[in-house]
PDB file of N, H, CA, C and O in Angstrom:
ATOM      1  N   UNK A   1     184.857  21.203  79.555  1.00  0.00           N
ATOM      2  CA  UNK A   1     184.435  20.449  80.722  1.00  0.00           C
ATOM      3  C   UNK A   1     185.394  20.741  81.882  1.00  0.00           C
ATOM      4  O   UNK A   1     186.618  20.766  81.753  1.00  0.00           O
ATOM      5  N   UNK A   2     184.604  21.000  83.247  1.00  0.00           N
ATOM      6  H   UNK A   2     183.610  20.979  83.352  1.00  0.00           H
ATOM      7  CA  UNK A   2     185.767  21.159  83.996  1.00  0.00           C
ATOM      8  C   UNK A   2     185.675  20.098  84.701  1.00  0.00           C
ATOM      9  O   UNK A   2     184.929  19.158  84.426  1.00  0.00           O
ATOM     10  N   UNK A   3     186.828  20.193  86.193  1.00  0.00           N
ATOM     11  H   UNK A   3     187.434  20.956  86.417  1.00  0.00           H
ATOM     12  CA  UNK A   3     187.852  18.660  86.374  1.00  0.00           C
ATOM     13  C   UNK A   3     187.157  19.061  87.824  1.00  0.00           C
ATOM     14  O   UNK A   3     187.044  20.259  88.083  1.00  0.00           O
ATOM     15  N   UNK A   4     186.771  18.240  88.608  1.00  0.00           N
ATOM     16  H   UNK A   4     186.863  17.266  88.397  1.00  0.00           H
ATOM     17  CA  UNK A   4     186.269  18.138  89.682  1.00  0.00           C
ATOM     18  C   UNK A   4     187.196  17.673  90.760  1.00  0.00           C
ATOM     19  O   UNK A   4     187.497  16.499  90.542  1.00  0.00           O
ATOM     20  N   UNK A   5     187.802  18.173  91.908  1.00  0.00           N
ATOM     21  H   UNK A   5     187.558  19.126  92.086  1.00  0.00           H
ATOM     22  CA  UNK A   5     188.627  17.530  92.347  1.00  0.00           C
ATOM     23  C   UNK A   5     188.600  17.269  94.112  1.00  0.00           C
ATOM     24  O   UNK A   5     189.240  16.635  94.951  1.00  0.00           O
ATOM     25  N   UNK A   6     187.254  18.330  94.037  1.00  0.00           N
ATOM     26  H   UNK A   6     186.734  18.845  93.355  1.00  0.00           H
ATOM     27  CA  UNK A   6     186.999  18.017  95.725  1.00  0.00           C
ATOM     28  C   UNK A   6     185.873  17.746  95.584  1.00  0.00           C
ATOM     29  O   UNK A   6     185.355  18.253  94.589  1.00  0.00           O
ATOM     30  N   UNK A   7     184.840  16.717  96.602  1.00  0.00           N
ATOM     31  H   UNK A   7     185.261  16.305  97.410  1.00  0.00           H
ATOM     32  CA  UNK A   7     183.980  16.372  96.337  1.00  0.00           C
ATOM     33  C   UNK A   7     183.411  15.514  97.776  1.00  0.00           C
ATOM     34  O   UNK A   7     183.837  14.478  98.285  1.00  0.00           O
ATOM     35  N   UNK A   8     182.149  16.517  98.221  1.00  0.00           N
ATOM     36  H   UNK A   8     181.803  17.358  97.808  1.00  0.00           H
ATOM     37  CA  UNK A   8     181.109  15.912  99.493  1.00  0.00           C
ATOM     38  C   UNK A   8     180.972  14.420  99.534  1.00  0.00           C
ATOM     39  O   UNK A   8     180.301  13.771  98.731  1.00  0.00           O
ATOM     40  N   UNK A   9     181.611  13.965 100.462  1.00  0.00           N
ATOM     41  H   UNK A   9     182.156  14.492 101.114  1.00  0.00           H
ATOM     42  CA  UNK A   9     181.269  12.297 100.492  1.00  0.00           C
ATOM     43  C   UNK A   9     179.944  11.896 100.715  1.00  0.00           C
ATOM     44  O   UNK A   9     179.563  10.740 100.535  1.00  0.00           O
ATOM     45  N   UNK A  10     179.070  13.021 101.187  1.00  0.00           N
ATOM     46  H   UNK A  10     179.380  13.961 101.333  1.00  0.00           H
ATOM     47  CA  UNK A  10     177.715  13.163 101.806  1.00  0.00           C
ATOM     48  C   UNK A  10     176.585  13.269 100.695  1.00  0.00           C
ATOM     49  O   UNK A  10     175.765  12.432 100.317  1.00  0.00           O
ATOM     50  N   UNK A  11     176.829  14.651 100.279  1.00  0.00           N
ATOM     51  H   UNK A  11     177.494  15.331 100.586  1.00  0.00           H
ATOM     52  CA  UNK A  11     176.216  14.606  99.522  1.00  0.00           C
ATOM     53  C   UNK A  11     176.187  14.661  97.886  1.00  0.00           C
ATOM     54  O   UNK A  11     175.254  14.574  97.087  1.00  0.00           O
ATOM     55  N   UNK A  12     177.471  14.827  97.735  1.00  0.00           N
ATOM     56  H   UNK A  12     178.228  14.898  98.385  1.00  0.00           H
ATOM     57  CA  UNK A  12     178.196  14.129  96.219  1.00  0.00           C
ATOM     58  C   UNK A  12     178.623  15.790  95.398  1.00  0.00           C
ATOM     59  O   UNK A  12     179.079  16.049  94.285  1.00  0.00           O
ATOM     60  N   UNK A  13     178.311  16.454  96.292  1.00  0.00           N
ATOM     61  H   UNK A  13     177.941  16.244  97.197  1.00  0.00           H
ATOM     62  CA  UNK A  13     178.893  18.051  95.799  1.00  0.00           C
ATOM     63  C   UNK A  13     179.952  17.837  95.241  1.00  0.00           C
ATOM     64  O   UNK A  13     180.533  16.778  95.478  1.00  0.00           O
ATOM     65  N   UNK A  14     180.422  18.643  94.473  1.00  0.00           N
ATOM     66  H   UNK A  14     179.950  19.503  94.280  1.00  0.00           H
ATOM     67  CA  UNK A  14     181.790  18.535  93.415  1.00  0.00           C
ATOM     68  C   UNK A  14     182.522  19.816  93.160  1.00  0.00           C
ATOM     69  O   UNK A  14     181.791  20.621  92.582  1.00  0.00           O
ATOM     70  N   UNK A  15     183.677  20.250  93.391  1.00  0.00           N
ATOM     71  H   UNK A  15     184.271  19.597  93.860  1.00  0.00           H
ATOM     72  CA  UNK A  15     184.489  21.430  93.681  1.00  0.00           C
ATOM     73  C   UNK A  15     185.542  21.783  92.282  1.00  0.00           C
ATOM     74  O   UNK A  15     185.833  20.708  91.757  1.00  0.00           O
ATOM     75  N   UNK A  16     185.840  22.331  91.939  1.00  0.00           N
ATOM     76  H   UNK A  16     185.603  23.204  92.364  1.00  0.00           H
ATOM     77  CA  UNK A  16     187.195  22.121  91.241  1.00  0.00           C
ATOM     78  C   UNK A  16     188.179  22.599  91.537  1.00  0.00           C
ATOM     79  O   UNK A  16     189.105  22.601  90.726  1.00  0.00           O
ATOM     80  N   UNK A  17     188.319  23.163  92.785  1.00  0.00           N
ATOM     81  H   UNK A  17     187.567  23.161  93.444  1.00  0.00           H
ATOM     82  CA  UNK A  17     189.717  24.016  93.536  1.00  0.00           C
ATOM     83  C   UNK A  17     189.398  24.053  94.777  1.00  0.00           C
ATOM     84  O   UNK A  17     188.257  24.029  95.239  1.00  0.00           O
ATOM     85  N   UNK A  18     190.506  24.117  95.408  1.00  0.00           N
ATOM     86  H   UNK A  18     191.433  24.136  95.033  1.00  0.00           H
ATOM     87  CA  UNK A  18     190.360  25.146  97.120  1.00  0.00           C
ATOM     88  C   UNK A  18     189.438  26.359  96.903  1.00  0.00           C
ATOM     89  O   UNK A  18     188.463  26.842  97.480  1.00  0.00           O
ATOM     90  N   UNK A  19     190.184  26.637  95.805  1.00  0.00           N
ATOM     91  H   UNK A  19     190.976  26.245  95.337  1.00  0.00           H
ATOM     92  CA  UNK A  19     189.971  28.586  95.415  1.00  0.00           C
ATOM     93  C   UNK A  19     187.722  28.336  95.565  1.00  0.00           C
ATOM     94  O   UNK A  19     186.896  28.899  96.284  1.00  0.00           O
ATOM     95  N   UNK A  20     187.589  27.242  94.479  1.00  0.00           N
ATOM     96  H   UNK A  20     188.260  26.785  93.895  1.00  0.00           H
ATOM     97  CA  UNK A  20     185.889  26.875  94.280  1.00  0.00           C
ATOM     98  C   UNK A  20     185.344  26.932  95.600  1.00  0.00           C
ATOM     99  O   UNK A  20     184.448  27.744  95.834  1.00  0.00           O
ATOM    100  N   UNK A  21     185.809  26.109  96.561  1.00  0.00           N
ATOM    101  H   UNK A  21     186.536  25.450  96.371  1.00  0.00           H
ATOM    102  CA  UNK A  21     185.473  25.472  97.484  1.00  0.00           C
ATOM    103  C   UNK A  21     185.258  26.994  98.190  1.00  0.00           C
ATOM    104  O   UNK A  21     184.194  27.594  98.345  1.00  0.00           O
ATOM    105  N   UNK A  22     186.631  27.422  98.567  1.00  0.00           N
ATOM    106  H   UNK A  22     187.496  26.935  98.441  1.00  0.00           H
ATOM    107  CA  UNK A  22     186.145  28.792  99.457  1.00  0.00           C
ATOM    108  C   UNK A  22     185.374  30.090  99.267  1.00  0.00           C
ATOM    109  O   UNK A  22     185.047  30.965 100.068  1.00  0.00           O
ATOM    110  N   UNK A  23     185.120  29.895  97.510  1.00  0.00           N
ATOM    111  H   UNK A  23     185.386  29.184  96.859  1.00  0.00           H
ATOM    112  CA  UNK A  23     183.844  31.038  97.183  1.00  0.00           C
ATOM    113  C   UNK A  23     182.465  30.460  97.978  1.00  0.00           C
ATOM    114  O   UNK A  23     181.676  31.200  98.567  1.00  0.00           O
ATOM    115  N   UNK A  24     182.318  28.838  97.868  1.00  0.00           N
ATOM    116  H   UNK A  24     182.958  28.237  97.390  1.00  0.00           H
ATOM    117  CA  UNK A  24     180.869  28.726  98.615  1.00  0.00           C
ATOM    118  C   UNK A  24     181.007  28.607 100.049  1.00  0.00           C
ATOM    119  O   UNK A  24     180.141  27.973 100.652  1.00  0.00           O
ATOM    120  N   UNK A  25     181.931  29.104 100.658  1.00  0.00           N
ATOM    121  H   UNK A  25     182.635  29.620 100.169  1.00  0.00           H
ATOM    122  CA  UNK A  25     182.016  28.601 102.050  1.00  0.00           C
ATOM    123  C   UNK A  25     181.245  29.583 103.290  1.00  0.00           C
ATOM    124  O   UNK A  25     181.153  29.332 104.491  1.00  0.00           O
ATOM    125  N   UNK A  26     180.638  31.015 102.372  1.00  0.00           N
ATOM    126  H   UNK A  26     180.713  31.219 101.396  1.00  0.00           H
ATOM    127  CA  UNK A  26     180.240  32.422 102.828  1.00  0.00           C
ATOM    128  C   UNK A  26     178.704  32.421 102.064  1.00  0.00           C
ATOM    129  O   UNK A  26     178.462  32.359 100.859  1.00  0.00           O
ATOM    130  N   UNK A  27     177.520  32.535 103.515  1.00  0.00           N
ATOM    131  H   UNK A  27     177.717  32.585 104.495  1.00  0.00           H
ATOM    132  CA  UNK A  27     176.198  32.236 103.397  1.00  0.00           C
ATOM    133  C   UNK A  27     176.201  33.789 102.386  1.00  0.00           C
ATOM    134  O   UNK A  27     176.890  34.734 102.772  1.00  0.00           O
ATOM    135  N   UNK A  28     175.424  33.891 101.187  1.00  0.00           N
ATOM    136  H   UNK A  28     174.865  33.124 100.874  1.00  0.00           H
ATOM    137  CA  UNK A  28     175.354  35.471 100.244  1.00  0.00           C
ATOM    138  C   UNK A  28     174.342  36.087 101.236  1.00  0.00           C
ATOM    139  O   UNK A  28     174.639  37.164 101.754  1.00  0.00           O
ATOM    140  N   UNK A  29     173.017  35.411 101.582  1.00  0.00           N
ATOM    141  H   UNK A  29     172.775  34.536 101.161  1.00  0.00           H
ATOM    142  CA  UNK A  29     172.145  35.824 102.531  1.00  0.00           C
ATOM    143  C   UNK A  29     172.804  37.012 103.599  1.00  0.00           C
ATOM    144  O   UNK A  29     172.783  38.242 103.630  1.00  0.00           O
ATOM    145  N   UNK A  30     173.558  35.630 104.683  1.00  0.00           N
ATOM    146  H   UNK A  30     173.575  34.630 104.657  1.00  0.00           H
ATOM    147  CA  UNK A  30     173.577  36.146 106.140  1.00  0.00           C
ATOM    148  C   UNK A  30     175.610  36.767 106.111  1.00  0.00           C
ATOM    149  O   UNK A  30     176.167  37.653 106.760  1.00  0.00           O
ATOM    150  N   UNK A  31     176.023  36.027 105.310  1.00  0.00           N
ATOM    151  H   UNK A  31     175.571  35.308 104.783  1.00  0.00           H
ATOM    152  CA  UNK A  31     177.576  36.599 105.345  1.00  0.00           C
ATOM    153  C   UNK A  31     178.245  35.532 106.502  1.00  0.00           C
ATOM    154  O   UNK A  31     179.395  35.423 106.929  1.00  0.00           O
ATOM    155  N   UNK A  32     177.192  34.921 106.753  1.00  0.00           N
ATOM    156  H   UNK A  32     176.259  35.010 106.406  1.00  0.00           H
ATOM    157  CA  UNK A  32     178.057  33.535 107.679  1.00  0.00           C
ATOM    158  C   UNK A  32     179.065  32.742 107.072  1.00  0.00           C
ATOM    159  O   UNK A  32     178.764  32.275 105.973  1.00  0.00           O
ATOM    160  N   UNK A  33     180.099  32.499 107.487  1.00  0.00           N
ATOM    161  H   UNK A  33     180.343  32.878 108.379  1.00  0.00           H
ATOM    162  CA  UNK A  33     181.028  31.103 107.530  1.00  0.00           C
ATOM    163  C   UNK A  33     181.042  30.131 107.441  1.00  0.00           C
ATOM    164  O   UNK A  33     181.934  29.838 108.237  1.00  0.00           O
ATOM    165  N   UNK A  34     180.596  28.967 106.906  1.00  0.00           N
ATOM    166  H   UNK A  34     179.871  29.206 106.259  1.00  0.00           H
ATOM    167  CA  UNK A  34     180.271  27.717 106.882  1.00  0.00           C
ATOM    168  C   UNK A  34     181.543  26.980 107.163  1.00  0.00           C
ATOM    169  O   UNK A  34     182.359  27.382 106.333  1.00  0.00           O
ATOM    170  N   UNK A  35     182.117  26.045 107.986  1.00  0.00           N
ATOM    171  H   UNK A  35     181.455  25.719 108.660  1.00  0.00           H
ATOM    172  CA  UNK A  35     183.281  25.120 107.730  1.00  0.00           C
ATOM    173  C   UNK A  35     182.862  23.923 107.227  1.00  0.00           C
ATOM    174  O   UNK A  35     183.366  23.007 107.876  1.00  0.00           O
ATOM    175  N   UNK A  36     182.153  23.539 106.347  1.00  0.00           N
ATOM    176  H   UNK A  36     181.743  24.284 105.820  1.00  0.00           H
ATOM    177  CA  UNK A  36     182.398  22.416 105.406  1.00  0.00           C
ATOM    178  C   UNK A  36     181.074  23.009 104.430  1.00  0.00           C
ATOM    179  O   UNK A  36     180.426  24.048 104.296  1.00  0.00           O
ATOM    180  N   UNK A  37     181.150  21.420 103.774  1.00  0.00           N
ATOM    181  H   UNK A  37     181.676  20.577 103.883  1.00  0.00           H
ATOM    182  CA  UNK A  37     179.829  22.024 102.609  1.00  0.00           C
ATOM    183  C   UNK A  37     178.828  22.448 102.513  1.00  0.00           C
ATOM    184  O   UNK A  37     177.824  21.949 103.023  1.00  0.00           O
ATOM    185  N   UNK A  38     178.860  23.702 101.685  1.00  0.00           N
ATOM    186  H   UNK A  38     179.675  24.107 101.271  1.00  0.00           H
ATOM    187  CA  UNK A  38     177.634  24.570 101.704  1.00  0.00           C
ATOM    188  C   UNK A  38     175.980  23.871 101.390  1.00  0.00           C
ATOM    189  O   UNK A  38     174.993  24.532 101.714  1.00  0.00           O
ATOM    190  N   UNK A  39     175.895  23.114 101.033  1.00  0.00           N
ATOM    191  H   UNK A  39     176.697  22.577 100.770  1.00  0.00           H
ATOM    192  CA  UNK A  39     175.196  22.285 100.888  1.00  0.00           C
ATOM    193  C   UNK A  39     174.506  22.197 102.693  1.00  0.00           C
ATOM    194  O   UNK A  39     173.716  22.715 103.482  1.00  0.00           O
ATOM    195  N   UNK A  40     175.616  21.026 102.498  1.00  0.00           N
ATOM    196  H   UNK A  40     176.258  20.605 101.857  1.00  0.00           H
ATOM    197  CA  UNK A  40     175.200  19.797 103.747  1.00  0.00           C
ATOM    198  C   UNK A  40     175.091  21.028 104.868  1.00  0.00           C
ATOM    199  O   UNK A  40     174.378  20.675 105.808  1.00  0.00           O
ATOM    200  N   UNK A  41     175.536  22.182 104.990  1.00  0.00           N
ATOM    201  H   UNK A  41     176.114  22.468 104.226  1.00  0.00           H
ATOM    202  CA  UNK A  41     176.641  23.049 106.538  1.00  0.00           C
ATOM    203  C   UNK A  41     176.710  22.172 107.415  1.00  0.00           C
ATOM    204  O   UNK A  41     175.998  22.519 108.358  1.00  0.00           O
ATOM    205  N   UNK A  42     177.438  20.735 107.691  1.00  0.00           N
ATOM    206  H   UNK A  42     178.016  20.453 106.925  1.00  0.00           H
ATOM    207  CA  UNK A  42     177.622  20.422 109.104  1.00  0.00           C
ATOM    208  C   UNK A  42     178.736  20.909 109.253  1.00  0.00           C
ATOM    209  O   UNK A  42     179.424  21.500 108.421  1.00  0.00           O
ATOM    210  N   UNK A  43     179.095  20.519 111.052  1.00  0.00           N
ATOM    211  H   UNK A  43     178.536  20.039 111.729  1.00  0.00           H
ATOM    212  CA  UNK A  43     180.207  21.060 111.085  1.00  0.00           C
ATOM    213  C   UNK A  43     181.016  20.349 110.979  1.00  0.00           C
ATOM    214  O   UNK A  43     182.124  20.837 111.201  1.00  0.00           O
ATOM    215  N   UNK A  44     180.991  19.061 110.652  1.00  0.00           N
ATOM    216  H   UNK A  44     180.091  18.665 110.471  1.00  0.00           H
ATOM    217  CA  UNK A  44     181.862  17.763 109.993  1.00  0.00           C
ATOM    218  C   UNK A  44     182.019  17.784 108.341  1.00  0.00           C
ATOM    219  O   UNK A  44     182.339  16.795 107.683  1.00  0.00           O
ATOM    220  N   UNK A  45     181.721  19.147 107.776  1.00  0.00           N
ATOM    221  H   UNK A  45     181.461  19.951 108.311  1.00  0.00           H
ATOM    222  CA  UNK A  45     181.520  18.603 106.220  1.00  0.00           C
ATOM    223  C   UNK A  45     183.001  18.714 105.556  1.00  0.00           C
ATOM    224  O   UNK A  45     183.095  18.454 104.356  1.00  0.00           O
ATOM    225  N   UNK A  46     184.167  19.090 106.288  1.00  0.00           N
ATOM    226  H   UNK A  46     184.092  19.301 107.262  1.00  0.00           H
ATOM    227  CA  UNK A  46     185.166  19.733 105.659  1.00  0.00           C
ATOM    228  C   UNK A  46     185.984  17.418 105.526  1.00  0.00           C
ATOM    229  O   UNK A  46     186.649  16.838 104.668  1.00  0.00           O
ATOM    230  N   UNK A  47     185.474  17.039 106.659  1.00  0.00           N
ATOM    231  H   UNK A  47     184.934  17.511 107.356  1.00  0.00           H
ATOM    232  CA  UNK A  47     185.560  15.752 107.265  1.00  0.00           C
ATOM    233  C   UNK A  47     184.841  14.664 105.853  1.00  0.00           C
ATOM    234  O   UNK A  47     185.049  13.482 105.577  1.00  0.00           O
ATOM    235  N   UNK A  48     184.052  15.597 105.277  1.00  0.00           N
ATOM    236  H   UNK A  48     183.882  16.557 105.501  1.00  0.00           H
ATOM    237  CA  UNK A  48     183.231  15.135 104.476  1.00  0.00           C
ATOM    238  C   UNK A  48     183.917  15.202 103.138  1.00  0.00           C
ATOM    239  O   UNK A  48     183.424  14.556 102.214  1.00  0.00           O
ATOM    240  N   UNK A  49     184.839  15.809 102.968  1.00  0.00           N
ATOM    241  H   UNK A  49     185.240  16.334 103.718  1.00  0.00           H
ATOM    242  CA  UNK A  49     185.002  16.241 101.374  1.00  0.00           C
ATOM    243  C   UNK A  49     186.247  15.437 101.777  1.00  0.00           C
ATOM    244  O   UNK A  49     186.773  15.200 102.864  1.00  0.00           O
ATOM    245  N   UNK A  50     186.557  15.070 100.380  1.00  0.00           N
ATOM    246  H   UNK A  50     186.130  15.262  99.496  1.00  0.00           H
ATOM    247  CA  UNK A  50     187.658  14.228  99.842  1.00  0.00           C
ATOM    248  C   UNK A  50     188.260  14.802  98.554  1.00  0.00           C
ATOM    249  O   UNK A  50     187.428  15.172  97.725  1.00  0.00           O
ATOM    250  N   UNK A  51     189.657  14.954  98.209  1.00  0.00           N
ATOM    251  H   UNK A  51     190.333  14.653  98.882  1.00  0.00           H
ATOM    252  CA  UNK A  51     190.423  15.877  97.467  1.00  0.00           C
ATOM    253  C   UNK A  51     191.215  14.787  96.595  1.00  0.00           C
ATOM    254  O   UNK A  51     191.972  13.891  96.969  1.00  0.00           O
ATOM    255  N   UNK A  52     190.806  15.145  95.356  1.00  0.00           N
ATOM    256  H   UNK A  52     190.191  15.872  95.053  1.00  0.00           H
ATOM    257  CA  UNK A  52     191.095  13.861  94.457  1.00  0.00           C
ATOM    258  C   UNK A  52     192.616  14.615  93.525  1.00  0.00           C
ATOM    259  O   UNK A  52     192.581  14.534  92.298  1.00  0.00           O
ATOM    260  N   UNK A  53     193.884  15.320  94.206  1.00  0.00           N
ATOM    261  H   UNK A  53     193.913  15.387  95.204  1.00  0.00           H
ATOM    262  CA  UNK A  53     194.408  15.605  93.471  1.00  0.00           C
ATOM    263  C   UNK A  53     195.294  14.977  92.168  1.00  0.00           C
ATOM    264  O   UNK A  53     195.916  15.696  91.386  1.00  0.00           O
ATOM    265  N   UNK A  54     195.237  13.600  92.088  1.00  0.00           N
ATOM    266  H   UNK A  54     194.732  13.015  92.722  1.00  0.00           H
ATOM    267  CA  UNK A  54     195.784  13.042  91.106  1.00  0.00           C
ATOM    268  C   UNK A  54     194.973  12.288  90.044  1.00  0.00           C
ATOM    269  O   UNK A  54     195.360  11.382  89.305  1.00  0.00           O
ATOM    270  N   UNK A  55     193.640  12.920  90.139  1.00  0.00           N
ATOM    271  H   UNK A  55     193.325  13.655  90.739  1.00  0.00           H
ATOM    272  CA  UNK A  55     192.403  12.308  88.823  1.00  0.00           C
ATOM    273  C   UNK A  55     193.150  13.089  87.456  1.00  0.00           C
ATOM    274  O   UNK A  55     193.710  14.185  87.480  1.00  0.00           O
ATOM    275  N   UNK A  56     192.970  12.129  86.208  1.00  0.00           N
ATOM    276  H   UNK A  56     192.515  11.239  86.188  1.00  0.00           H
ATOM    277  CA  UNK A  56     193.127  12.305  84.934  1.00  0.00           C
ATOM    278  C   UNK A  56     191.929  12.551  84.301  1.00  0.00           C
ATOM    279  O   UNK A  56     191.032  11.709  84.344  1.00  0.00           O
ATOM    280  N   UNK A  57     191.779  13.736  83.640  1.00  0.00           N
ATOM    281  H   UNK A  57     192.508  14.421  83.605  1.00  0.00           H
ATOM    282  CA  UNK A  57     190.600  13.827  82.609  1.00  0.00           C
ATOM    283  C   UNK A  57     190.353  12.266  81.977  1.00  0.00           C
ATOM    284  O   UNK A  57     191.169  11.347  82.049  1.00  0.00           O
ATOM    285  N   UNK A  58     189.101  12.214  81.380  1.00  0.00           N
ATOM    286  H   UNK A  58     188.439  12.961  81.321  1.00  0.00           H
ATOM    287  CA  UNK A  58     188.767  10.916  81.038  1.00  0.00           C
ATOM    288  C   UNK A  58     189.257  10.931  79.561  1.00  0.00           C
ATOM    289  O   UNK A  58     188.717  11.805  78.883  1.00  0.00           O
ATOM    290  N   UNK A  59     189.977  10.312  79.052  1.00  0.00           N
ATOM    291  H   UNK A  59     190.416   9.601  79.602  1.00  0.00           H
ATOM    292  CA  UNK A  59     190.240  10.329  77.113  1.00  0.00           C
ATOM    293  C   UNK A  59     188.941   9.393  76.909  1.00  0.00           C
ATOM    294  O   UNK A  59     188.795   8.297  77.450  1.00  0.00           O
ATOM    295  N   UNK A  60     187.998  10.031  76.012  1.00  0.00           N
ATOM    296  H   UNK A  60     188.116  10.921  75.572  1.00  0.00           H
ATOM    297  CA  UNK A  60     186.959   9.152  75.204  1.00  0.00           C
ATOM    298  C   UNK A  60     187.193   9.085  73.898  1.00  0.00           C
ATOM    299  O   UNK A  60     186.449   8.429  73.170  1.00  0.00           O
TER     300      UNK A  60
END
C-alpha cells in the first residue's frame, strides 16, 4: 500500500511525493505545464494541495 502525502483539497487527488506530483504536472497530449492539479488545472491548484508530511501508516 502506498502512503499518500499530498493531496487536492478540491478534488481529493492523492500524491505520494513531490517527485509523484511533478510527473503529473506535464499535459502527455499537448506537453503543457500545469501549476497545480492535473486534475482540477486551475491556476490556484498548487493553493489547493495540502502536504501531509508527518501522517503514520495506519497499524490495523
Amino acid at each position: 500500500m502506498t502512503e499518500i502525502t499530498i493531496r487536492c483539497t478540491n478534488c481529493g487527488l492523492g500524491f505520494e511525493s513531490d517527485y509523484d506530483l511533478e510527473q503529473n504536472l506535464v499535459d502527455q497530449d499537448t506537453g503543457e505545464i500545469h501549476d497545480g492539479c492535473p486534475t482540477c488545472e486551475t491556476d490556484a491548484y498548487l493553493m489547493d494541495l495540502i502536504k501531509y508530511p508527518d501522517l503514520e501508516p495506519a497499524n490495523d
